[in-house]
Structures are given as C-alpha cells and as structure tokens.
PAFIGU-936583 format. One record per residue (C-alpha): residue number from 1; residue in one letter; x, y, z. Coordinates in nm, 2 decimals, m for minus. Last residue first. Layout:
<sites>
site k: NUM | r: A | u: X | v: Y | w: Z
...
</sites>
This chain:
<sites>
site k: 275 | r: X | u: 1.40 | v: m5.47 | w: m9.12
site k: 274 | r: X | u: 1.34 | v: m5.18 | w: m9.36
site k: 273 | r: X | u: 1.59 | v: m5.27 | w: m9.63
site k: 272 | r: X | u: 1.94 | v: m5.18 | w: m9.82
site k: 271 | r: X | u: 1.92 | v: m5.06 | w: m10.13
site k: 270 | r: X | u: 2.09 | v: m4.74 | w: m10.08
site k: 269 | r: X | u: 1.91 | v: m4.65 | w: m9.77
site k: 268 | r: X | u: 1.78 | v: m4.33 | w: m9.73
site k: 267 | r: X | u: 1.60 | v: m4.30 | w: m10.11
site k: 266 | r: X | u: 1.46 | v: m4.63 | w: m10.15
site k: 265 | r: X | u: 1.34 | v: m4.63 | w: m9.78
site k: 264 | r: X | u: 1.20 | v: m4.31 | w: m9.82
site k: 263 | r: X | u: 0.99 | v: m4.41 | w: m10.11
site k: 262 | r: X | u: 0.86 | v: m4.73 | w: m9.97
site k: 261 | r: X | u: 0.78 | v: m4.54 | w: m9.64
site k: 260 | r: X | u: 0.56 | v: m4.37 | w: m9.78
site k: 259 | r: X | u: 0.58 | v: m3.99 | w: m9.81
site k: 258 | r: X | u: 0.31 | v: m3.73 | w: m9.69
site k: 257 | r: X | u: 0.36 | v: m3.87 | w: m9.34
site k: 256 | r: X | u: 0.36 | v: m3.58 | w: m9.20
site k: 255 | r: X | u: 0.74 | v: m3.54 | w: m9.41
site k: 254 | r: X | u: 0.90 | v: m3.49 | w: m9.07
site k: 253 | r: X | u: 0.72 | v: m3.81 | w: m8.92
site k: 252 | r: X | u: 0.82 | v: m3.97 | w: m9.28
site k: 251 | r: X | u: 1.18 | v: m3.85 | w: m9.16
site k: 250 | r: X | u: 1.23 | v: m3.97 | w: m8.82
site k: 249 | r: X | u: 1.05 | v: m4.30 | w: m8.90
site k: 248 | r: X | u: 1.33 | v: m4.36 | w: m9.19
site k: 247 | r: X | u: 1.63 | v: m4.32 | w: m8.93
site k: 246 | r: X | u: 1.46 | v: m4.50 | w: m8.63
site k: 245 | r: X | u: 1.42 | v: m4.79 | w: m8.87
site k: 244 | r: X | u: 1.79 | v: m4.74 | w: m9.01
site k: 243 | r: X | u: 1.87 | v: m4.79 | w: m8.67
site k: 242 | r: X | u: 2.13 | v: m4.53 | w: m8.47
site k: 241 | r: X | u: 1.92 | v: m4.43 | w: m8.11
site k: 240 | r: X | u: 1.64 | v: m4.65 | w: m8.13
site k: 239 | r: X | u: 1.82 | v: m4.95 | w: m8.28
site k: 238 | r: X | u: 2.12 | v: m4.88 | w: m7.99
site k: 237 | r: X | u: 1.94 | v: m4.83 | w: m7.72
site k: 236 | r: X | u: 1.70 | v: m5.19 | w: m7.83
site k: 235 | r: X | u: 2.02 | v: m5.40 | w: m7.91
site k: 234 | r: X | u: 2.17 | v: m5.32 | w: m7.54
site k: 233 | r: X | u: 1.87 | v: m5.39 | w: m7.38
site k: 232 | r: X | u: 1.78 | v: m5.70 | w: m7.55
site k: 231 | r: X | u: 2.03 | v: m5.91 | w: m7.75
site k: 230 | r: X | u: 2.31 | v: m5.73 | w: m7.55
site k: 229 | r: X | u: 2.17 | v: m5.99 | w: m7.29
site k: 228 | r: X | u: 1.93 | v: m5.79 | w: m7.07
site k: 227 | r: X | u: 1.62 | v: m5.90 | w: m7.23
site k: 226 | r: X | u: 1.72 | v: m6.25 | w: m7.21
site k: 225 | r: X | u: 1.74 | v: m6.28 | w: m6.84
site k: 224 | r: X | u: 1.30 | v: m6.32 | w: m6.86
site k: 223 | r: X | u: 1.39 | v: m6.63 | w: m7.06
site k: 222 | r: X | u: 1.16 | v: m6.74 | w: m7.31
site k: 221 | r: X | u: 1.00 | v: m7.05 | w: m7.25
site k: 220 | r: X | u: 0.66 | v: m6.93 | w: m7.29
site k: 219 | r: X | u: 0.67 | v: m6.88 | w: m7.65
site k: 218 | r: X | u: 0.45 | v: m6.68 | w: m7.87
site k: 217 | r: X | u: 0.32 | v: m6.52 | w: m7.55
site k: 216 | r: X | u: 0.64 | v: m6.49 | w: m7.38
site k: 215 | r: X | u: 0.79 | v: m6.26 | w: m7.65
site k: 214 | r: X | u: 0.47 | v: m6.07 | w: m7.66
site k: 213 | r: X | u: 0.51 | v: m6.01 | w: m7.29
site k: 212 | r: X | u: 0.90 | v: m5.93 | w: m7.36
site k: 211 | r: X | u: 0.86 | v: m5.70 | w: m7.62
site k: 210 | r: X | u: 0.59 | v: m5.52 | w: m7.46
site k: 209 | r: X | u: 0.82 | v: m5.46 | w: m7.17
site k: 208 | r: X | u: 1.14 | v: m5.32 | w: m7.38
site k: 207 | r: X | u: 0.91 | v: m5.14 | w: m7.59
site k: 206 | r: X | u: 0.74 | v: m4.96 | w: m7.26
site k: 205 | r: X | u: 1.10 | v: m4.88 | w: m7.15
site k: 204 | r: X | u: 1.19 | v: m4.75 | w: m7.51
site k: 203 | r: X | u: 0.89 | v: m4.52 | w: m7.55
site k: 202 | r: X | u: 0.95 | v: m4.33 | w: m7.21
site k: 201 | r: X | u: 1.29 | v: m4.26 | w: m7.31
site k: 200 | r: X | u: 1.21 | v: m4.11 | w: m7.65
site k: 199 | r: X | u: 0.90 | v: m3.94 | w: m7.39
site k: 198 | r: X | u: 1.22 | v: m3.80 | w: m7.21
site k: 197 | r: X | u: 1.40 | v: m3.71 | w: m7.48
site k: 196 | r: X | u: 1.20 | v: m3.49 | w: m7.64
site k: 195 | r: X | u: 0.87 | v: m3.49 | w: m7.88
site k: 194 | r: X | u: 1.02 | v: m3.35 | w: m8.15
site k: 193 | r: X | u: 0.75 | v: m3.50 | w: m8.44
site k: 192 | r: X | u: 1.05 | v: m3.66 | w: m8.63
site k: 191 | r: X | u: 1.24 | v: m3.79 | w: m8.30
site k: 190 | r: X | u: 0.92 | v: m3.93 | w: m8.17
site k: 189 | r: X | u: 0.82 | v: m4.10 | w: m8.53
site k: 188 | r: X | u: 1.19 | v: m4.26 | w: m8.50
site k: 187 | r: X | u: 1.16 | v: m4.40 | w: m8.16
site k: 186 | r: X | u: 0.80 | v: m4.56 | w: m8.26
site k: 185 | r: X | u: 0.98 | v: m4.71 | w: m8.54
site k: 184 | r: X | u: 1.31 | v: m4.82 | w: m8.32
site k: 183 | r: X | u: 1.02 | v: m4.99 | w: m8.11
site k: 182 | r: X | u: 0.93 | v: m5.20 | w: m8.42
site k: 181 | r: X | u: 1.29 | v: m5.26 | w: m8.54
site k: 180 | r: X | u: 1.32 | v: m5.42 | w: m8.14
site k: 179 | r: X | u: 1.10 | v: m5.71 | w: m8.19
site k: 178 | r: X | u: 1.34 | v: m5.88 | w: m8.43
site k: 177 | r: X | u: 1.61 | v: m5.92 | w: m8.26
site k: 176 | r: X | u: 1.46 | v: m5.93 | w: m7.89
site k: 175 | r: X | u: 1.26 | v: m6.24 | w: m8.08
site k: 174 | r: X | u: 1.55 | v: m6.41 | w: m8.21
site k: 173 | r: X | u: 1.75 | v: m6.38 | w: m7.87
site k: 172 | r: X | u: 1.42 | v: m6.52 | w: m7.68
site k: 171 | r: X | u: 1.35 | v: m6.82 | w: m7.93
site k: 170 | r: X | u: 1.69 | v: m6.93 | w: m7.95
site k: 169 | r: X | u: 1.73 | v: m6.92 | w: m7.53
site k: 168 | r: X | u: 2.02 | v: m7.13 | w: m7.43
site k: 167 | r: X | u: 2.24 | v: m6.84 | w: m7.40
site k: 166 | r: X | u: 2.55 | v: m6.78 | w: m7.57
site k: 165 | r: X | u: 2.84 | v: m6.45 | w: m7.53
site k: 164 | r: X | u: 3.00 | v: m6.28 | w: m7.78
site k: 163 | r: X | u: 3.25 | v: m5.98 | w: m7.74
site k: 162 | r: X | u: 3.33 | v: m5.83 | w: m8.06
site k: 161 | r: X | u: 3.65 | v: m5.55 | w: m7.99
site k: 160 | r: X | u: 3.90 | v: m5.84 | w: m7.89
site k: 159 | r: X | u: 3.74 | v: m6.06 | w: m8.15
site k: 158 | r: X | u: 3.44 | v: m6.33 | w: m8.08
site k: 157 | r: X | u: 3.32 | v: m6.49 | w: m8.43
site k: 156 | r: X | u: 3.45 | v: m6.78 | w: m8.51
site k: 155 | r: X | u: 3.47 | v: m6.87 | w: m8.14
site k: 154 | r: X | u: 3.08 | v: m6.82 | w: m8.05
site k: 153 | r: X | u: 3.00 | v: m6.97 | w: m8.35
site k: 152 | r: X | u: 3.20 | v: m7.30 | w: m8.22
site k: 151 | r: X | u: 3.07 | v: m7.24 | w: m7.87
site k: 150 | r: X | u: 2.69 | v: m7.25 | w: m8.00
site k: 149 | r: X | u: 2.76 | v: m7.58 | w: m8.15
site k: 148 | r: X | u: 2.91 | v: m7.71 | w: m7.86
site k: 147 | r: X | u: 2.56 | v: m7.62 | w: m7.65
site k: 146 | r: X | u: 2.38 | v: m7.81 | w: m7.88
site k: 145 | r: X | u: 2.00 | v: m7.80 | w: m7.75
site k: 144 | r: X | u: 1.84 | v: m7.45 | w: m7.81
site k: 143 | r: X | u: 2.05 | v: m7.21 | w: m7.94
site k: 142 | r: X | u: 2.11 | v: m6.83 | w: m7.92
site k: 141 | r: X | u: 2.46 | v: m6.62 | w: m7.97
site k: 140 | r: X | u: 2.46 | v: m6.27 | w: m7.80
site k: 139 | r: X | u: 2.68 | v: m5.98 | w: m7.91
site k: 138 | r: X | u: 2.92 | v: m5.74 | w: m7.86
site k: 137 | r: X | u: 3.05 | v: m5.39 | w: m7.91
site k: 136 | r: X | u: 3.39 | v: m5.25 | w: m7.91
site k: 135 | r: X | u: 3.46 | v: m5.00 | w: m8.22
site k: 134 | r: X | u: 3.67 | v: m5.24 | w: m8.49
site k: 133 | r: X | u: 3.59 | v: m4.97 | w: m8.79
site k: 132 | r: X | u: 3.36 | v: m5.27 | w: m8.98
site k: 131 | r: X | u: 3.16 | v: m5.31 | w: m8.63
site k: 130 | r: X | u: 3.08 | v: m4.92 | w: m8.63
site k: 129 | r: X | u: 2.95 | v: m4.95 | w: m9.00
site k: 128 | r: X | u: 2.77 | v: m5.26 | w: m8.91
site k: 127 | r: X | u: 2.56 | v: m5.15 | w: m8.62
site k: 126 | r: X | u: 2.55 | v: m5.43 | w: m8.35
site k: 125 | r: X | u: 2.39 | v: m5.40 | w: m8.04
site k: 124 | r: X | u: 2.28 | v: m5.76 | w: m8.04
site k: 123 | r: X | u: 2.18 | v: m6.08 | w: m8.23
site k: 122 | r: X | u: 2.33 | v: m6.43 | w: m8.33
site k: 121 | r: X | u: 2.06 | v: m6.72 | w: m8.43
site k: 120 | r: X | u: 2.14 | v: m7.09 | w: m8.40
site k: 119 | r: X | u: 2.05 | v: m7.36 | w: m8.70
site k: 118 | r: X | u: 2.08 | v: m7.75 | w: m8.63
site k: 117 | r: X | u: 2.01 | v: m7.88 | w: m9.01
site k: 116 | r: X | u: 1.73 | v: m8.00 | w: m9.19
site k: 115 | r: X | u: 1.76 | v: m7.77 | w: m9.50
site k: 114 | r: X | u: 1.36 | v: m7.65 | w: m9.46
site k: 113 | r: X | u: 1.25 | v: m7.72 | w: m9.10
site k: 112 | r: X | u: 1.62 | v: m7.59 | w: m8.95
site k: 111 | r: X | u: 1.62 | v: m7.27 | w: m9.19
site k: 110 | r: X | u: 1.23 | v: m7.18 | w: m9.14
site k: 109 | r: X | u: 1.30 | v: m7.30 | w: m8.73
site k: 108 | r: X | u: 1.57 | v: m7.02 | w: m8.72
site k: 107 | r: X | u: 1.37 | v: m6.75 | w: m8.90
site k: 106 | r: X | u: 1.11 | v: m6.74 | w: m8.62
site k: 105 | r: X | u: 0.79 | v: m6.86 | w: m8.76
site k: 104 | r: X | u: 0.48 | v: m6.70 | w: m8.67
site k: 103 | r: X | u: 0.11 | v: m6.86 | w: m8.75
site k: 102 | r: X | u: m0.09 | v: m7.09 | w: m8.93
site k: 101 | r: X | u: m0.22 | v: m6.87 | w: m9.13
site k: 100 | r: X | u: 0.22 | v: m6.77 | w: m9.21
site k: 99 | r: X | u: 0.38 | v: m6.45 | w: m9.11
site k: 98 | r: X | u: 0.76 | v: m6.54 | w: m9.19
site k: 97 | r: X | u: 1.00 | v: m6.38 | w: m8.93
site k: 96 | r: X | u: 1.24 | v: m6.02 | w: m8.86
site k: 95 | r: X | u: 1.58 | v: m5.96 | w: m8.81
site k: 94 | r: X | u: 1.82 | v: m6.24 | w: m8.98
site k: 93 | r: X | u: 2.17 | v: m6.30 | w: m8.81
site k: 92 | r: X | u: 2.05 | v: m6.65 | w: m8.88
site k: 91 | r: X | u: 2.32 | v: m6.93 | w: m8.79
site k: 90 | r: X | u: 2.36 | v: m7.27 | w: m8.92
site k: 89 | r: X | u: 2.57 | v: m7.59 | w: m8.92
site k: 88 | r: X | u: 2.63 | v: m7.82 | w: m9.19
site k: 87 | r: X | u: 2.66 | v: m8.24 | w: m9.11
site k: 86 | r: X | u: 2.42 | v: m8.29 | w: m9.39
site k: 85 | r: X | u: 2.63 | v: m8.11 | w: m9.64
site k: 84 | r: X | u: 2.43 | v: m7.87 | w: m9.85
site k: 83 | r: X | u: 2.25 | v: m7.91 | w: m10.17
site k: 82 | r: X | u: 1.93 | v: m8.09 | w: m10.06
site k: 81 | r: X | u: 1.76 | v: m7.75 | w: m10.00
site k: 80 | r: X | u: 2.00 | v: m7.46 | w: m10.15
site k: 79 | r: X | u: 1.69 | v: m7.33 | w: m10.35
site k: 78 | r: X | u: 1.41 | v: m7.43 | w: m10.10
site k: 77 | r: X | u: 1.60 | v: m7.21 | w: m9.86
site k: 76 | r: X | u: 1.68 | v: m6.89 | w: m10.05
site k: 75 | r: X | u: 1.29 | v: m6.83 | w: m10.12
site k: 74 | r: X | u: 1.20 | v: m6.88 | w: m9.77
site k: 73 | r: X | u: 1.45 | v: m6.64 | w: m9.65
site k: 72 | r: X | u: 1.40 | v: m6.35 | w: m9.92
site k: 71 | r: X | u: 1.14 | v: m6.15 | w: m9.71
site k: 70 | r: X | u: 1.41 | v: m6.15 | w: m9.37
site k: 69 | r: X | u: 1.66 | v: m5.97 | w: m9.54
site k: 68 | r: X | u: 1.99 | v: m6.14 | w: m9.60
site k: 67 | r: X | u: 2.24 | v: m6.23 | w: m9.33
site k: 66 | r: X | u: 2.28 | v: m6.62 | w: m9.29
site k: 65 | r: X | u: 2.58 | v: m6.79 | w: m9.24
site k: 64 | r: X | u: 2.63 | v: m7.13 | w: m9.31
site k: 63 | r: X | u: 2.91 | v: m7.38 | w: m9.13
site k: 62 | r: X | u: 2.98 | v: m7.70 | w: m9.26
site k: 61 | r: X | u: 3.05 | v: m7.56 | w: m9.64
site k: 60 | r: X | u: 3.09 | v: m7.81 | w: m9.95
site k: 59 | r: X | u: 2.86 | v: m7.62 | w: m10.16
site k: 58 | r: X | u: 2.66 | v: m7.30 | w: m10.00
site k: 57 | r: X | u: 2.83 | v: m7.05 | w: m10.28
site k: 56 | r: X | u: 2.85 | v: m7.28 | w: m10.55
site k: 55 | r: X | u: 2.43 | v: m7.31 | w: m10.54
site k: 54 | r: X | u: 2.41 | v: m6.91 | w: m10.43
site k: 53 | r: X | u: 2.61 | v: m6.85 | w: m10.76
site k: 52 | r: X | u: 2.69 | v: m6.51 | w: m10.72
site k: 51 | r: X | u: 2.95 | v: m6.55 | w: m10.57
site k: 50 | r: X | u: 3.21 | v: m6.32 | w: m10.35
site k: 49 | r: X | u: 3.55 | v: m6.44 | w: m10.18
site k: 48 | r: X | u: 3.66 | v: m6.38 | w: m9.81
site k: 47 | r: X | u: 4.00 | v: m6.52 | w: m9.80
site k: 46 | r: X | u: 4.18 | v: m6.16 | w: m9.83
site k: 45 | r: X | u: 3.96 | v: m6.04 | w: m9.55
site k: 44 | r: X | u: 3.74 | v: m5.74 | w: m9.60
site k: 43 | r: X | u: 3.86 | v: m5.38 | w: m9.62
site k: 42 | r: X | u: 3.62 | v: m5.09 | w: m9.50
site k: 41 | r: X | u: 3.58 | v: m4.79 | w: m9.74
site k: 40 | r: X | u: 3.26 | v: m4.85 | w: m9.89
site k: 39 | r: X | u: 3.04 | v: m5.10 | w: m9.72
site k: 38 | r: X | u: 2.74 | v: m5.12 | w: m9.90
site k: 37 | r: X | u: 2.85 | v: m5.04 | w: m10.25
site k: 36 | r: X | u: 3.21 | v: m5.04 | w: m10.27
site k: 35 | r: X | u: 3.17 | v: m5.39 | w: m10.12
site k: 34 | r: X | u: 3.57 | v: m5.42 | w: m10.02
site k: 33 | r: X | u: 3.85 | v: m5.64 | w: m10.12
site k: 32 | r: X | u: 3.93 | v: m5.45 | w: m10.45
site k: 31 | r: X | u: 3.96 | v: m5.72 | w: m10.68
site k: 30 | r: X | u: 3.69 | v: m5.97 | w: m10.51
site k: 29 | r: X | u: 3.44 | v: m5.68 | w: m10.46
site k: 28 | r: X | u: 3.51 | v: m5.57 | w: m10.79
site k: 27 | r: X | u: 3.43 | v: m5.83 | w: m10.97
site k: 26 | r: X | u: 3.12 | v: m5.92 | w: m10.73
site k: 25 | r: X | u: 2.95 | v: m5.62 | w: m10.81
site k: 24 | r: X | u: 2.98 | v: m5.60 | w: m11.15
site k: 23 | r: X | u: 3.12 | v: m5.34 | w: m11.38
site k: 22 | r: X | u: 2.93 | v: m5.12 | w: m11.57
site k: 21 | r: X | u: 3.05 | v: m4.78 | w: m11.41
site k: 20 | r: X | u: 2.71 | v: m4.73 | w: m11.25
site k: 19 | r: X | u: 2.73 | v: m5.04 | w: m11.05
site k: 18 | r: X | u: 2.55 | v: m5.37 | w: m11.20
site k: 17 | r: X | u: 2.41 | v: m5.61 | w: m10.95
site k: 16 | r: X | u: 2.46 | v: m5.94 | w: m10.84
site k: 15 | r: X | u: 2.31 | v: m6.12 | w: m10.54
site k: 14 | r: X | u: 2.63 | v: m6.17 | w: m10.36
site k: 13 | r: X | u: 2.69 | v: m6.54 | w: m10.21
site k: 12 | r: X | u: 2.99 | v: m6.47 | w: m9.97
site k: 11 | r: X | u: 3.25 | v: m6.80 | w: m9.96
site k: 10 | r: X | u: 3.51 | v: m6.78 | w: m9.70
site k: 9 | r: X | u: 3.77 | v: m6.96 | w: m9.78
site k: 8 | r: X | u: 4.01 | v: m7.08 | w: m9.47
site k: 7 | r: X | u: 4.18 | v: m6.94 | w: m9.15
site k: 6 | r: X | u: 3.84 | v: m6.85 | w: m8.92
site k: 5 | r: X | u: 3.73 | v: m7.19 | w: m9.04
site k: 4 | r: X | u: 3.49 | v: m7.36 | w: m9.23
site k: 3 | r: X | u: 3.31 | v: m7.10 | w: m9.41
site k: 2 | r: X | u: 2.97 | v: m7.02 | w: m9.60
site k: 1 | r: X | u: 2.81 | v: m6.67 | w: m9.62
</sites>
C-alpha cells in the first residue's frame, strides 16, 4: 500500500485474480469498497483504491506500506527498485525473513538495502478480522535511528480502538513478529493432540524465552523490554490462541499428520499463507 496522508489516495497494489463470477478482483474491490475475497463484509475507505499495477501503485508515494507474504519480498523489491521517490518512507508489517548462506535477514534491512530507503516494521496482537470490526487492540512500531519517522507511522495509524506505541528496537519488534508463528505451531500440534491447557500454557512461556535467546543471538541489541511490548507477549497469546498457524497445526495434529501442511493450508485458508 502507498499513501501520503490519513486524508488522501491510498493506493493498494492487488495481485489480480479472477473470482468465480468472472470478474476481477480489483474491479470489484474499487466498486464495492470491500475485498469480497479476503475481507468479506468489512468496508474500506472511500480513498483507498486497488492496482494491479505494482509500478503505478508505489509511483509518487512518500510513505510505503508493506503487507504481503514474507516469500514474495525480495521479488517485489527489485521490481519497484529505482521507481520510488527518494525521500519515501517504509514500513514492513511482514512476519517472517529471507534465509540467505550468508545468513538471516530481517525483512526491514531486505526493503532498506534494496530501495535505499529508511524502513520501520509494525507488529502486535493484531488479528485482522477483529481489527476490521474496530475491537481495541494495539500495536508496536520499531525503528532504529529516526525517531520522527516512527511518530509519523505511529500517527497514521493510531485510532481510538488501535493503540500504537514505538520503541527503538527494529530488530526486537521484527523478531517477536516473526518468532511467534513458530510457537503458535507448537500451540496448534497441542490443541490437535489434546494435551490441555496447562501444557498449551507451558509451551507459550518456553516460546516466549526461546524467542528472546534466539532473538539476542542474531542480534544482541535487542531489548529485553521488547518482549512485553504488544509485539511480544501480547502478539504471542494471541497467535497461539487465534493464528492461522495454531489453526493449521490443530488440524494436521488431528489428521496424525497424514496431511501436509501444503494441503491444509490450501484448504483452511482461502489463499492466504502460513506465515
């Protein structure tokens, strides 16, 4: 998503697809107002327009929003790199990072290394359907030098029921974001095998630590405060409680694993993807 202000045109790149009825996703999402697909039944703002032109999309914007699956990042950078405005601004809402032989990279430095641009990171307890009906929740904002930065993403997206708060901590917000999907796993296989709430609770403390020592292994300047930013604490309860992880890992525990996950996922989700 691109935008300049709360007030003006919010571009929405939408990879396109074909609905059953033959017409195309992006038609109907900018005559109807609503993603009929993936969020059925929840309004979106009159200035919010969709494109599937990822090139038009990004054009002109200061402030890009990035919410597409992790896999797809690299890909979607080296196609909008050298097409954006210098002075742009970023922020990943992506869960997850790029396993390179040299090593992890957080999503954050793939956007900042690849378009050149500052590029902050926005994660918490934040299930979309719940968000999209105006239930309170809130969220933490990450950066790592440009404190004014943060603020502005901070103020474009803070709402009387979306509380956002910042942290200088990039690394440790990404991390808690992304660390999290592989507790709400282990959550998930618990729920499918019946295994109670206390050992559901037992698997959730010991996430929480073995996020934070692999956390601080990767990089040692992660803050210990993190983990109870709704980044950490908050994010995990909620993953391993209402996650599509914990959702999928409930069932091939059910299926004794006689299904892959592949299958499952292409069956539970409606196109959307393990994070």
């Amino acid at each position: 998503m691109s935008c300049v202000m709360n007030s003006d045109e919010v571009r929405m790149w939408v990879y396109e697809e074909t609905l059953p009825n033959g017409e195309k996703l992006t038609d109907v999402i900018n005559q109807t107002n609503e993603n009929v697909k993936y969020l059925p039944g929840i309004k979106l703002g009159k200035n919010v327009v969709a494109d599937p032109d990822l090139e038009n999309a990004v054009r002109d914007a200061n402030m890009l929003v990035f919410v597409t699956p992790h896999q797809f990042m690299e890909g979607i950078c080296k196609r909008i790199a050298g097409k954006i405005r210098a002075d742009a601004e970023a922020i990943s809402l992506v869960k997850g990072m790029e396993v390179k032989m040299e090593g992890p990279c957080m999503i954050s430095t793939l956007i900042s290394e690849e378009l050149g641009i500052n590029c902050s990171v926005l994660m918490g307890a934040n299930i979309a359907n719940e968000i999209a009906v105006e239930k309170f929740s809130e969220a933490t904002v990450g950066y790592r030098q440009n404190r004014e930065a943060a603020e502005r993403w901070v103020q474009l997206f803070y709402t009387h029921y979306f509380i956002v708060t910042a942290v200088q901590d990039v690394e440790g917000v990404e991390l808690c974001g992304t660390l999290k999907n592989v507790v709400a796993i282990a959550a998930g296989f618990v729920d499918g095998l019946e295994m109670g709430n206390n050992t559901k609770a037992a698997i959730m403390r010991l996430g929480l630590r073995e996020m934070k020592a692999f956390s601080k292994l990767l990089f040692p300047s992660v803050k210990d405060s993190t983990f109870f930013e709704s980044c950490g604490v908050a994010d995990l309860i909620t993953t391993c409680l209402g996650g599509r992880n914990r959702k999928v890992a409930e069932a091939y525990a059910k299926n004794g694993g006689k299904r892959s996950f592949d299958e499952l996922e292409a069956e539970m989700l409606q196109g959307q993807k393990l994070q």
